[in-house]
Steps between C-alpha positions, in 0.01 A plus 500: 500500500611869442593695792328817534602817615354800639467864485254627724334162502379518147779425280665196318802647419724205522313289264713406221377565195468906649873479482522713199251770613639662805509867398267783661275664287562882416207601661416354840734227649371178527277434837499819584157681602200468312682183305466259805129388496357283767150361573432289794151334470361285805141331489295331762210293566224709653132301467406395200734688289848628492630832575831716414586576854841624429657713259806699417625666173800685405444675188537368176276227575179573735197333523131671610248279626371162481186433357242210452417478176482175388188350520578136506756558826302777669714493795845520315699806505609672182789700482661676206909632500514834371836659405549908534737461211452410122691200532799306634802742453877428529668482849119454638495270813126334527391271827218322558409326849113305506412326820170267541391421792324162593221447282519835322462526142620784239489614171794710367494637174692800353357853289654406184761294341881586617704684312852517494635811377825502266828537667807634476675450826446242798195325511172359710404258772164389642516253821187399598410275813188274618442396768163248539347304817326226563201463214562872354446565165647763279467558077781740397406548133674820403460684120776398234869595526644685198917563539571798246810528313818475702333457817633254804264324699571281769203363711519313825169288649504294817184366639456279809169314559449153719328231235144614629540838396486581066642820272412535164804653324503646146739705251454579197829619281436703197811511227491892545341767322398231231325765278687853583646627210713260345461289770634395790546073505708416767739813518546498827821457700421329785170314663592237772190371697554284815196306687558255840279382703536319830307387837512643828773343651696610201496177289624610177203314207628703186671759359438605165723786311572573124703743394412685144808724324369514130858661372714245631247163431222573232180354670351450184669176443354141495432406853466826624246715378524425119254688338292580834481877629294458805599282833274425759557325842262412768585309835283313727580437801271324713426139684591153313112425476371860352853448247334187359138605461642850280720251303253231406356826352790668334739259440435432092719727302384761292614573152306704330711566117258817418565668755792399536470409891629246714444399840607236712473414938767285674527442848715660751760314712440417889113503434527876485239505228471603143664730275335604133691575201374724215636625149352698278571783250244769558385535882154498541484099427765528762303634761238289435670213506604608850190579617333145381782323719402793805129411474593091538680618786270703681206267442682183627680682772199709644155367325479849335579655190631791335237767401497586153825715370445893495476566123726816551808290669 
C-alpha cells in the first residue's frame, strides 16, 4: 500500500505518481486558506427516521440541510455537497469525514458533476472517510467526474463498516471535456483513485487503486479502455446473504454492441460484497447502468426502491 502523507490533514503528497508535480501554483500556495475544504457529516437514529445531527464545513465544500424527499424511504436523510468554487483547482486540499450511527441511514449526493480545472502547477487531493455501525446504511452516489486538460487528481476513500452494516459506492469517470472544442479525450495528466474498506477492528477486506496517466500509457489500448470513453464503478458493501440475493440479480453480463455498453458484477474478497463494472462511450447509458445495479441494491438490501430519477439530473 502507498504511504500517505499529510499537510494539514488533507494531503497525499507522498504518493508516488505526484512525484513529478510538486511545484506551488503562482497564485495561492497549495493548502493554504480557502484551498483546504473540509466537511464533517455525522447522522443518527432518532425514531423512525434518521437525522444529520452533526455538521461542520470549511469552505469550498459546505452542505445546507437534509431533507426527506424520497418517497419510497420517507425517513432517509438527503444531503447534497455543494462547492463555493467552480471546480477542483490546483494545490486544493478537499476532506470528507461521514459518521453513521447505529441503525442510521443516509443519502449523500453532490450539486453537479466534479470538475477538475486545468493545471499548471501542483495538483489536487480529496480524502474522504466513513465510518458505519451496526446495521447503518449509507448510498454515496455523487454526479460524474470530468478531469480537464492537464489536471492531477488523486483521490483517497476509506470506509469502515462491521458485515451488518451496507454503503453503496459509485463513480463515474468521464474522458474529459469529450465535446469542448476539439475535444478533450483523455488529456489529462494525472487521475489516481484509491478505495479500501475494512471492519472495525481494522481487518483490512480490500483495497482497490488504479492509477490513470494518459501521456505516459495511452488508455485507449486493448484491455484498457479500447474504444470506451466512459467508466463507471459501483461498490457494495454489505452482509454475505444481501451480496447473494443482488447477484443472483445482476450477475449476467451485459453487452449491448449499439450502444456500445458493457457491464459486468464480480464479487469482492473476504465477503465484503460486490463491486460493478461499467464501460461505455457516451455517459448517460453510464449512469443508468449504475443506477439499475443501485436499485438491485437498495431493494434487496432494504425492501425499498429508488423513486423515479429527476428528469433535470
Amino acid at each position: 500500500m502507498t504511504s500517505l502523507g499529510s499537510v494539514r490533514g488533507t494531503s497525499l503528497g507522498s504518493v508516488r505518481e505526484l512525484a513529478a508535480y510538486q511545484d506551488q501554483p503562482a497564485q495561492l500556495p497549495a493548502a493554504s486558506n480557502g484551498k483546504v475544504g473540509v466537511l464533517r457529516l455525522g447522522f443518527r437514529r432518532r425514531g423512525d427516521r434518521s437525522v444529520l445531527h452533526d455538521v461542520r464545513w470549511q469552505s469550498p465544500l459546505l452542505v445546507q440541510r437534509a431533507l426527506y424527499w424520497d418517497e419510497e424511504m420517507p425517513g432517509l436523510p438527503c444531503v447534497m455537497i455543494l462547492t463555493t468554487s467552480g471546480g477542483v483547482v490546483q494545490g486544493d486540499r478537499l476532506r470528507m469525514d461521514v459518521d453513521l450511527g447505529p441503525g442510521a441511514q443516509a443519502h449523500l449526493v453532490t450539486q453537479a458533476a466534479t470538475k477538475i480545472q486545468e493545471m499548471d502547477a501542483n495538483y489536487a487531493t480529496q480524502r474522504q472517510t466513513f465510518t458505519l455501525d451496526e446495521d447503518a446504511y449509507l448510498e454515496y452516489l455523487p454526479e460524474p467526474v470530468i478531469p480537464f486538460r492537464h489536471s492531477r487528481f488523486v483521490s483517497d476513500t476509506r470506509v469502515r463498516l462491521p458485515s451488518s452494516a451496507t454503503m453503496l459506492y459509485a463513480e463515474v469517470l468521464q474522458p474529459g471535456r469529450k465535446y469542448y472544442r476539439d475535444g478533450e479525450l483523455f488529456a489529462y495528466d494525472l487521475f489516481s483513485a484509491t478505495l479500501r474498506a475494512e471492519r472495525p477492528d481494522g481487518r483490512h477486506l480490500f483495497v482497490e487503486k488504479f492509477v490513470v496517466t494518459p501521456h505516459r500509457f495511452p488508455v485507449t489500448r486493448i484491455g484498457v479502455m479500447e474504444r470506451f470513453h466512459v467508466y463507471g464503478n459501483v461498490v457494495l458493501l454489505t452482509s454475505p446473504e444481501r451480496a447473494a440475493r443482488v447477484y443472483r440479480r445482476t450477475a449476467t453480463p451485459v453487452w449491448d454492441e449499439a450502444t456500445p455498453l458493457a457491464t459486468s458484477v464480480s464479487r469482492l474478497p473476504n465477503d465484503a460484497g460486490l463491486v460493478c463494472k461499467v464501460l461505455g462511450q457516451e455517459t448517460e447509458p453510464v449512469r443508468e447502468a449504475v443506477r439499475a445495479f443501485c436499485v438491485a441494491a437498495r431493494e434487496e438490501v432494504t425492501g425499498r426502491t429508488f423513486p423515479p430519477a429527476f428528469g433535470w439530473r
